[in-house]
C-alpha positions in Angstrom: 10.7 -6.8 -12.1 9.2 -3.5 -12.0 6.3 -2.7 -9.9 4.2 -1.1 -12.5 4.2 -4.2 -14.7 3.6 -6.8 -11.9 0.7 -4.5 -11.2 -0.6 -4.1 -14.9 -0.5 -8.4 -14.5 -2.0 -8.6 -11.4 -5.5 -10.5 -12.1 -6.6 -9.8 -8.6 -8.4 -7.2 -7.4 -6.7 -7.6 -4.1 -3.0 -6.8 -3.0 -1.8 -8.0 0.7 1.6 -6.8 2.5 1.8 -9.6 4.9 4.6 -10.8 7.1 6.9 -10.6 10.1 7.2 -7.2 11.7 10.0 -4.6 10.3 10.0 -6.1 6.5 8.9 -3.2 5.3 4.9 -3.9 4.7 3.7 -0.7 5.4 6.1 1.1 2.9 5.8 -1.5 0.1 1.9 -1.1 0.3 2.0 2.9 0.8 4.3 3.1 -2.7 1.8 0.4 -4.3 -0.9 2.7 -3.4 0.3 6.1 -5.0 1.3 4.2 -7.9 -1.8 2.6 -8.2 -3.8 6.2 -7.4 -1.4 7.9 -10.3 -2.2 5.5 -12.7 -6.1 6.1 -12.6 -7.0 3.4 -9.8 -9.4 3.3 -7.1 -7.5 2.5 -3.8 -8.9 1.7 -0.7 -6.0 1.5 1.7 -6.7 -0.5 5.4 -4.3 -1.5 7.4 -5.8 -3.8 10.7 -2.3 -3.0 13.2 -3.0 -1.3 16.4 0.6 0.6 16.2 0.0 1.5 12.7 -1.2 5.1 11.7 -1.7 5.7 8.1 -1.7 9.3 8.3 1.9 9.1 9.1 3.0 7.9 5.9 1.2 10.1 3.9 2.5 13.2 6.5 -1.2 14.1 7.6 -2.2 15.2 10.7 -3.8 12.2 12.5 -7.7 11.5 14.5 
């Protein structure tokens, strides 16, 4: 199924990337968020690892 339409069905207002390490959690939920953000959505993005730096994915400078 593509991602678009499960998020045009989605009736939360909540989306978790949860799992074992090295799945893929932190890409999944990056991609979910620019498609989200280019569709006209309001995206708060928070991510509670202490290894992970969200201005990595996006290529920004971090701190």
């Amino acid at each position: 199924m593509e991602v678009t339409k499960i998020i045009e069905d989605c009736v939360s207002r909540f989306l978790f990337f949860i799992d074992k390490c090295g799945v893929g959690k932190t890409t999944l939920a990056c991609a979910n968020a620019v498609v989200l953000t280019e569709k006209g959505k309001n995206v708060l993005f928070i991510s509670i690892s202490p290894v992970f730096n969200l201005a990595d994915s996006f290529g920004q400078s971090g701190r």
